[in-house]
C-alpha positions in Angstrom: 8.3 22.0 30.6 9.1 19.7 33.4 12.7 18.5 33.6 11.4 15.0 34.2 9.3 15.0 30.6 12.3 16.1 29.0 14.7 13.8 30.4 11.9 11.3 29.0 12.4 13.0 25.7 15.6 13.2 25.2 16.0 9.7 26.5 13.6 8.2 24.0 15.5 10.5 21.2 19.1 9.1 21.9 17.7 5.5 21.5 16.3 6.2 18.4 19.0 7.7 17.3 20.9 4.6 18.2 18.7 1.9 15.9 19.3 4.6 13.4 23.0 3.9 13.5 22.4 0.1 14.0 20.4 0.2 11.0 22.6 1.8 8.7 26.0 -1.0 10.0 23.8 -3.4 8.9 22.9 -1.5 5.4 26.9 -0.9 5.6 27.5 -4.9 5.7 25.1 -6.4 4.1 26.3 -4.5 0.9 30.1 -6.1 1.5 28.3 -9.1 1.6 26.6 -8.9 -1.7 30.1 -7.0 -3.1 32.5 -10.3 -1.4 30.1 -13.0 -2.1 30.0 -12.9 1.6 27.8 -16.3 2.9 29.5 -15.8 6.2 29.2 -12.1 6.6 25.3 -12.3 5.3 25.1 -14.6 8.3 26.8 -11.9 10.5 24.0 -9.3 8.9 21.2 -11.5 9.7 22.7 -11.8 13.0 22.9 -8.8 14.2 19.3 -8.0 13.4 18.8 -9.0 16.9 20.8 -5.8 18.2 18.1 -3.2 16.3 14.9 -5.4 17.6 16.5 -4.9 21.1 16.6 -0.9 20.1 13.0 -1.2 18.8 12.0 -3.1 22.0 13.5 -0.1 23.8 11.8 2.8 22.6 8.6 1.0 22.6 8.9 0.5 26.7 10.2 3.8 27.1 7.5 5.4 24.8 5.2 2.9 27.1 6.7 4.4 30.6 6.6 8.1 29.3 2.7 8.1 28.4 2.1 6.3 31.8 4.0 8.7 33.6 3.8 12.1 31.7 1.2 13.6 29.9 2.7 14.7 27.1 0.3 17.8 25.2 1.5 19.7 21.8 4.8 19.3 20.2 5.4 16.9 23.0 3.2 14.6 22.1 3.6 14.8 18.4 7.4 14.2 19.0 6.6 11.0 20.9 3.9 10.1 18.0 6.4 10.8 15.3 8.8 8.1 17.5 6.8 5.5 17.4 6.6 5.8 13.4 9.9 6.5 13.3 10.8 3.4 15.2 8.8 1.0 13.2 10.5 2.8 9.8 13.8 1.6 11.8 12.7 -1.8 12.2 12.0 -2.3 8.7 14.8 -1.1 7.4 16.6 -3.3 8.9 14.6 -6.2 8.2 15.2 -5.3 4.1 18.8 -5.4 4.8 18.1 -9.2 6.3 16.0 -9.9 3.0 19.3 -8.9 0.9 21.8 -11.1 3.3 19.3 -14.2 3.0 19.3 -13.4 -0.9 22.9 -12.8 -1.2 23.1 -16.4 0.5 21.8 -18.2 -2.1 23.5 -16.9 -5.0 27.0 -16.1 -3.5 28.6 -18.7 -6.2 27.3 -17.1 -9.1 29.7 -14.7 -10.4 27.6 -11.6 -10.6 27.1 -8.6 -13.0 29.5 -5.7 -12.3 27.5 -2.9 -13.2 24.6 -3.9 -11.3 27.1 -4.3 -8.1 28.1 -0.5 -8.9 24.3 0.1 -9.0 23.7 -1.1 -5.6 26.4 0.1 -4.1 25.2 3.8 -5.7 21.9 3.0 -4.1 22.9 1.7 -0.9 24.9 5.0 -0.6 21.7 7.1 -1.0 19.9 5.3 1.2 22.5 5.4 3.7 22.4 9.6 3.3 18.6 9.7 2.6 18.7 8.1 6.6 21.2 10.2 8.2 19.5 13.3 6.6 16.1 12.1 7.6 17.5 11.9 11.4 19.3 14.8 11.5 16.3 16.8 10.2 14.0 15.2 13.2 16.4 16.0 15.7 16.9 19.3 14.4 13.3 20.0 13.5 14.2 20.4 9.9 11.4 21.1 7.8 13.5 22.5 4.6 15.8 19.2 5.2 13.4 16.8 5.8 11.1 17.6 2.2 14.9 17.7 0.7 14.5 13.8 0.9 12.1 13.5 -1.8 14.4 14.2 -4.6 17.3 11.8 -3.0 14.8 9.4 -3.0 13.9 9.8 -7.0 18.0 9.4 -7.2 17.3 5.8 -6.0 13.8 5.7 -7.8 16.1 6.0 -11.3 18.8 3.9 -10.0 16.6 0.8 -9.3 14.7 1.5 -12.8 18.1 0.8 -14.5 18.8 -2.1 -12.6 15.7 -3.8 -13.5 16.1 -2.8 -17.4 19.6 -3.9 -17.2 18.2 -7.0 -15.4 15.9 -7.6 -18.4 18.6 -7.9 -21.0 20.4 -10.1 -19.3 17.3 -12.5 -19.5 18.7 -14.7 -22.3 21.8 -15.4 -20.0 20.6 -19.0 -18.6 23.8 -18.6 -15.6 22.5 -15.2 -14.9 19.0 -15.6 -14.4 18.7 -16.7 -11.4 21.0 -14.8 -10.0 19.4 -11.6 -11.6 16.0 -12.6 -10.0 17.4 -12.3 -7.1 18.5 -9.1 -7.3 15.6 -7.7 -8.8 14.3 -8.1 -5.3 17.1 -6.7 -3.9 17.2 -3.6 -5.7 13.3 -3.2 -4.6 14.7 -3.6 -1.0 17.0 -0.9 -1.2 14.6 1.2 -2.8 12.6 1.0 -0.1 15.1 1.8 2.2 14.9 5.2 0.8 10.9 5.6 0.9 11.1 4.3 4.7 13.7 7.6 5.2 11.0 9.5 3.3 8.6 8.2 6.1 10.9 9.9 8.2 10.7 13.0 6.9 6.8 13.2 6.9 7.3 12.5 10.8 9.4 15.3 11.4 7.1 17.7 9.4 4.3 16.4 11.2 6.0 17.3 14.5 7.1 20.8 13.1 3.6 21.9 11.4 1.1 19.6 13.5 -0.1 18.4 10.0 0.5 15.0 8.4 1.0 14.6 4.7 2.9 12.5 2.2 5.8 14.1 0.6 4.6 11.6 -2.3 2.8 8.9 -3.4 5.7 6.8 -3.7 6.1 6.3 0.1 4.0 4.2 1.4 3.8 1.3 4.6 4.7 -1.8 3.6 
């Protein structure tokens, strides 16, 4: 390989790598700030969205520079196809954890349900792993670790089904109900969370096996 197409590799791979970890602050806050009642730290979450478009923008440009100055053939160029996926499933993660601080904003003053604050916290925690897991497997070429994700993501699956049962009982509650249609969205949000690591996955078996396919039917583009 040339050394120039894998400096170009590795380049693009350590920026990816850094929205991963840009993503997952913001999952890391925006769940203090539905935990606190948080207005201001929501704020802070919404924020801060600008730091992983700037990492988006970046590995578009240097995906952009390496095709016009390599040719990238094989694994190669599956790995900088699977980037560009990857990137985008970035983006949007992010973008849900905006969607839960702008949601969190408007209810801050209701005093919320504890036990769908544990639930969220359960799922915010799988969706944290389900994203470090689906990293480490693309940067290790993880095949074994990368399918792995589809039962964490059925962990979250169940997790947001209780919420919105739960959710439903508390229908008769006039002072909850807004609040709890609120989070019905932001239960969905961090449920896809978890399918967008699943996305992942399915790029990292691409690049390992040259073939695409779903890990399941459940993940899906937005």
């Amino acid at each position: 390989m040339r050394i120039g197409l894998q400096e170009d590799l590795d380049t693009l791979q350590a920026t990816l790598l850094d929205e991963g970890e840009l993503c997952i602050r913001s999952l890391r806050g925006v769940m203090q700030a539905v935990r606190e009642r948080d207005p201001e730290l929501a704020d802070e979450v919404i924020a801060f969205d600008d730091e992983v478009d700037s990492r988006y923008m970046a590995v578009a440009q240097e995906v952009e520079s390496l095709l016009a100055r390599q040719t990238p053939v094989a694994s190669d160029l599956r790995f900088v196809l699977a980037a560009i996926h990857i990137n985008l499933a970035l983006e949007r993660v992010a973008d849900l954890c905006v969607t839960i601080a702008k949601l969190t904003k408007l209810v801050y003053e209701v005093s919320p349900d504890v036990k769908l604050i544990e639930a969220f916290e359960e799922m915010a925690s799988r969706g944290e792993e389900m994203l470090r897991v689906s990293l480490d497997s693309f940067v290790k070429r993880d095949l074994a670790g990368a399918e792995s994700l589809v039962d964490l993501d059925e962990l979250i699956d169940r997790a947001n089904r209780r919420v919105v049962q739960h959710l439903m009982a508390l229908g008769g509650n006039p002072s909850l109900r807004e609040w709890g249609l609120r989070m019905i969205v932001v239960s969905r949000c961090l449920e896809r969370i978890g399918d967008h690591a699943v996305d992942i996955g399915e790029q990292t078996a691409y690049l390992v096996t040259g073939e695409f396919r779903e890990f399941t039917d459940a993940s899906h583009p937005d």
